[in-house]
N, C-alpha and C positions, 0 to 999 in steps of 0.2 A: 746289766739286767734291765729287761724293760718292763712298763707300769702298763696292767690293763686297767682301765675303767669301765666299772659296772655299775649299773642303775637297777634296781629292786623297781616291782611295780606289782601291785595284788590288790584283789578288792581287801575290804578291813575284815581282819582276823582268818585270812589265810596264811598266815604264819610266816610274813618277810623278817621280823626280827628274831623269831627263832632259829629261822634258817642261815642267820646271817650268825646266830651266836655259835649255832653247829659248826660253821665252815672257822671262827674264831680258835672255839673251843679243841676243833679235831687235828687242826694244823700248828698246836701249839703257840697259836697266839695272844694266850692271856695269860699275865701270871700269877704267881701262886696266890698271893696277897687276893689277888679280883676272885679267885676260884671259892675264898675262903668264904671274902666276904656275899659270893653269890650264891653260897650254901647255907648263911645265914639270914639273905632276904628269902629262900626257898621255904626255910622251915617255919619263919614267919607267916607266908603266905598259906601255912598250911599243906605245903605238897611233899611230897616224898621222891622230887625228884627235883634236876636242875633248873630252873627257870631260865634258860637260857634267851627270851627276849629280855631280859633286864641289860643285857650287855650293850643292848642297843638303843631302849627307851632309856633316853638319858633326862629329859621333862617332867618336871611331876606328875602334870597333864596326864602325861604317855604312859608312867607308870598306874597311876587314878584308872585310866578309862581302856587301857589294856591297847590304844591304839599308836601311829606314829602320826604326830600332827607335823614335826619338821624335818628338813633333811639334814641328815646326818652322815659324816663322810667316813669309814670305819676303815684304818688298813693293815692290811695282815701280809706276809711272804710266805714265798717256799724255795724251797731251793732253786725251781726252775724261775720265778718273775715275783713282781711286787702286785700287789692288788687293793686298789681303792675302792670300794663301792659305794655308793652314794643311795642308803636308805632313805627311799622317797615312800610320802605318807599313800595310803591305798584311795583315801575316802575321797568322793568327786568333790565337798570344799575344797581340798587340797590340791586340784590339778596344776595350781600353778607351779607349787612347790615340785611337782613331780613333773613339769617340764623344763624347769630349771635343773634340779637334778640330773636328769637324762640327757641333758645337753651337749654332754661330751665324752660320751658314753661309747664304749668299741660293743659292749655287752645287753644288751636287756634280759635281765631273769622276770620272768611274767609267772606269778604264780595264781595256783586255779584247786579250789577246794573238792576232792574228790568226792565230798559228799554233793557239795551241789552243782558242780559244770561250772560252765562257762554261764558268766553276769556280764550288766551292761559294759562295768569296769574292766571285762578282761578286753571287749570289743573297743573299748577306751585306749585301752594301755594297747594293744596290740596298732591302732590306729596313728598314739603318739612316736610308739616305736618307727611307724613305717615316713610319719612326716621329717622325722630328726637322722634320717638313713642311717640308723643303728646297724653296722655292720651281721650284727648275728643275735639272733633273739633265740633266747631258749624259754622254752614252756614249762615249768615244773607242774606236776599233775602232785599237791601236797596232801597229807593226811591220809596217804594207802592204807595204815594200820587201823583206820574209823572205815575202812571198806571191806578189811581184810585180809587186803591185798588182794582183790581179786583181778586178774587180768585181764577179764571181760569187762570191768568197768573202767578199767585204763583206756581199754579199744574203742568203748566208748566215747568216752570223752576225747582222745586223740583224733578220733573219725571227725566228730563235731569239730572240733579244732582247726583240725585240714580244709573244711569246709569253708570256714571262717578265713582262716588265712589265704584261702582259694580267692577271696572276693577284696584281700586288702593288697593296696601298691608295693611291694614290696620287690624293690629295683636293685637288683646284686647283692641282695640281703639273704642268709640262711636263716631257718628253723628247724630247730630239733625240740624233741618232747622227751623228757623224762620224769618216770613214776617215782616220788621219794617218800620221807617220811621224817620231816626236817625233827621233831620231836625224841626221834628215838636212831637218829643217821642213819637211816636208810638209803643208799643210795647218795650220799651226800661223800663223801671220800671213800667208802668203800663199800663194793659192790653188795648188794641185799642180798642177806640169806632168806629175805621174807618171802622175796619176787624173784628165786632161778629162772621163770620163764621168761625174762627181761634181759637181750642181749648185749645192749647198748651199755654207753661208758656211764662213768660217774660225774655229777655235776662238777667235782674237780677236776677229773678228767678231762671235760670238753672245756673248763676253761686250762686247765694244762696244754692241751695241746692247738689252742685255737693261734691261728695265725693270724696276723694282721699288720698290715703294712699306714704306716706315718706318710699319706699321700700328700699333706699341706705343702712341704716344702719343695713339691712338684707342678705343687698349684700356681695360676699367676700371681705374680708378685705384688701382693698390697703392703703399706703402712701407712696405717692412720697417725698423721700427726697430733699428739695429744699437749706437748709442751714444748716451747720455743726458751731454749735455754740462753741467757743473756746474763752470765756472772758478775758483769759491769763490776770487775776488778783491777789494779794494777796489770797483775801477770796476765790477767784475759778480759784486756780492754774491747777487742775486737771480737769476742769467740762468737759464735752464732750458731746452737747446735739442735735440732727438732730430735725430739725425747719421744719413744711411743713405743707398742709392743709389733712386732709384723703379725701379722695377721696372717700370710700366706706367701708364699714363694722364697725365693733365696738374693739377697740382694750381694754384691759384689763392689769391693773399691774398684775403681773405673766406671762402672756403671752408668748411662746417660740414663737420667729419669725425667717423669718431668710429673706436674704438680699440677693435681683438681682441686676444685674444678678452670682452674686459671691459664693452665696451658701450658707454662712456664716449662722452661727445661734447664738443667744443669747436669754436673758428672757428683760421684759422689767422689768425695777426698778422703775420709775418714770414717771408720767406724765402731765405735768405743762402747766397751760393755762393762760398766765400771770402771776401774782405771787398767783395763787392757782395751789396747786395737787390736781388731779384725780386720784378716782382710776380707771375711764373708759372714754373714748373718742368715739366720732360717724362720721359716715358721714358729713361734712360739717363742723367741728369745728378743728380751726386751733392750734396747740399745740406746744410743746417743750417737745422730749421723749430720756429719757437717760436709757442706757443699763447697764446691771449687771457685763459685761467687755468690753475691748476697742477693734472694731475692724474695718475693715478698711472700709468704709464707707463716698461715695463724694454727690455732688448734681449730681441729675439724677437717683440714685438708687432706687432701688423700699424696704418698709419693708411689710412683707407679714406673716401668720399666718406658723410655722414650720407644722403647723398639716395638711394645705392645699396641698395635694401631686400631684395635675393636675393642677396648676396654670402656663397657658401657656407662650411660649417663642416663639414667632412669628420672623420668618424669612423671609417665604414665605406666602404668605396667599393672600385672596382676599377681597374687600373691593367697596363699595358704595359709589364714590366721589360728589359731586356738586362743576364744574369743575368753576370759579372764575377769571380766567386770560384772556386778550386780544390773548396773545400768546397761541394756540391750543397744548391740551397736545396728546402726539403723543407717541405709544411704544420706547422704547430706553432709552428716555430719563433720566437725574437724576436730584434728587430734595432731599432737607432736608427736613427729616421727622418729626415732632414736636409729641413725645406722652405724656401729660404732661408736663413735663421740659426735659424731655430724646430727645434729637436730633441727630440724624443719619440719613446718607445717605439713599437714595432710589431710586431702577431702578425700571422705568416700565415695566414691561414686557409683558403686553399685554391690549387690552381693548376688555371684550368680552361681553360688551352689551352696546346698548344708549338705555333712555327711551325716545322716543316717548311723551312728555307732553300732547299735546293737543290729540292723542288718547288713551293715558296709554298704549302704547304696546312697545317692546322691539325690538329693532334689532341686532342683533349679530356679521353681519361682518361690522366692523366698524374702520375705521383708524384713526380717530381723535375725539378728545371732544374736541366742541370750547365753548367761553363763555356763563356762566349760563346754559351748557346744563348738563345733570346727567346720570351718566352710571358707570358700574358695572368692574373694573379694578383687573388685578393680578400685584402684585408688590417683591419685596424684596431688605430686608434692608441688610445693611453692619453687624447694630449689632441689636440682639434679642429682640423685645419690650415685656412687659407684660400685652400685651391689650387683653382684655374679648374682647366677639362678643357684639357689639352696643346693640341687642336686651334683649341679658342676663344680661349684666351691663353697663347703656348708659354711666357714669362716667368716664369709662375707656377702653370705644370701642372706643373712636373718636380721630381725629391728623388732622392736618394740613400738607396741602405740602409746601414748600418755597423755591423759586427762589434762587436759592445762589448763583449768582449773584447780583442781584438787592436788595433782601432780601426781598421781597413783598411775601406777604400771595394768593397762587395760586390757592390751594384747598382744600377745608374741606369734611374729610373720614371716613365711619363708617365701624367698622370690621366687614366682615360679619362671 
């Protein structure tokens, strides 16, 4: 059975964690005990019905101010798949939490208050969606029962929608719109009796049936070196074995690889995933791989296939930030570059685009990126990273910038 990943994103108090207790509560996800107990924080609060974002504001915070300030990862099944979704906060404080969130997301559910359209945030969220190549964005159109349902105000707002997605990058990505009514599950596993005129699926539906294919392990083959194992024991005087997660591709015993940025090549001899060998490894599975001779190999290092002859070495390049810090990032400046585990320096050298969120356009002369804003930067590092372009291999396009000073995480970069 396989696991989708979904990312929630809506401006504040368009209803993500209710909709997220619906999709909980309808599929038999909660049990008796929580049902009991979320009938008795209901009638506390005075309502006469379930308060179904309690299931998700789990913060005092979040409970106090009715919002989501952190991400929260919630999972539910059904017969057909497993589902993770990662309840990211709406509020633009929070966009980092909500690009962290989204980060490894097959799904974005973007919701949008039918009373009031489309906000800066939905041009936000619709924006982060299209940087992170979120395979499939779905729009929910939330709160139909505060409109009436009416379907003229669906088309409405759908129209405007299209509009908006007309002007954003969205490269082998789908969208679909649907009208719900997370409060009252409308439309949320089963079809609305409020909205007949509505012939599309249901939000369960289009994640039931949505397809998606695990392309990393087709990807080129990265592993970032993160631990040099040396047990310096009797039984394994000699062992010498580089610990780290792949990142991408499929490595194979036989294998010639060779090692960034040094050059180095060897075959691989072994490869241990706890106390089992492989004779192959993939994307996303963490190992222990030892070489056919000893050579000199730290953390940071990249192992890469010898046969891969254009596997780049980025010094200079340009890159799609979603800019994260109070302090405004400004040419000149320098910053540690995070790619992986590999960390080095980074000057900016220029910034030659802001997007424009709420109209999706670009502007070019531009001096500063201040917080939560997103623009299109040149940089270069002290020493070579081996980042793919974001869109060719999302695993190993993206880095972070860090204050080093402070050590705070400033911005998150996709290569372009």
């Amino acid at each position: 059975m396989d696991i989708l990943r979904i990312a929630t994103a809506g401006s504040v108090d368009d209803g993500k964690s209710t909709l997220i207790g619906r999709l909980l509560y309808e599929t038999n996800s909660i049990t008796k005990d929580k049902i009991e107990a979320l009938e008795s924080a209901s009638k506390r609060k005075g309502l006469n019905f379930l308060d179904l974002s309690l299931l998700t504001d789990g913060l005092i915070a979040e409970r106090e101010q009715g919002i989501t300030i952190d991400v929260a990862n919630i999972y539910f099944s059904t017969p057909t798949r497993k589902y993770i979704i990662a309840d990211t906060p709406g509020h633009i404080e929070y966009t980092r939490n909500m690009v962290t969130g989204a980060s490894n997301a097959k799904v974005s559910l973007i919701l949008v208050d039918a009373r009031q359209g489309i906000v800066e945030q939905t041009s936000r969220h619709l924006s982060i969606a299209s940087l992170l190549r979120i395979p499939k964005v779905i729009i929910c159109v939330n709160k139909m029962d505060l409109v009436q349902y009416e379907e003229s105000k669906f088309n409405e707002i759908q129209h405007k929608l299209s509009e908006l997605v007309s002007k954003t990058t969205f490269l082998g990505q789908t969208v679909s719109y649907l009208p719900i009514s997370s409060l009252f599950g409308q439309n949320i596993t089963k079809k609305a009796v409020e909205m007949p005129w509505f012939n599309g699926n249901t939000l369960l539906g289009e994640l039931e049936t949505f397809e998606f294919a695990e392309t990393l392990a087709q990807a080129p083959a990265r592993f970032p070196v993160q631990f040099v194992v040396r047990p310096m024991t009797e039984a394994y005087h000699d062992y010498r074995g580089y610990a780290g997660k792949i990142s991408s591709g499929t490595f194979k015993v036989g294998d010639e690889i060779r090692v960034l940025p040094t050059g180095q090549t060897s075959i691989i001899a072994t490869i241990e995933k706890f106390e089992n060998s492989l004779e192959q490894a993939i994307a996303g599975e963490s190992i222990v791989m030892t070489l056919s001779n000893d050579i000199d190999i730290s953390r940071g290092n990249s192992i890469v296939l010898a046969s891969e002859t254009d596997v780049p070495s980025l010094k200079d390049f340009s890159a799609h930030v979603c800019w994260l810090d109070h302090q405004a990032l400004s040419p000149g400046k320098t910053y540690l570059l995070q790619h992986g585990i590999h960390v080095t320096k980074a000057k900016i050298i220029q910034i030659t685009e802001r997007l424009d969120v709420s109209q999706q356009t670009s502007e070019t002369e531009v001096g500063q990126l201040n917080l939560n804003e997103i623009g299109k930067i040149s940089l270069r590092t002290a020493q070579a990273i081996s980042a793919d372009k974001y869109s060719e291999n999302p695993s190993n396009g993206s880095f972070i910038l860090i204050d080093e000073f402070s050590n705070s995480t400033v911005g998150v970069g996709f290569v372009d």
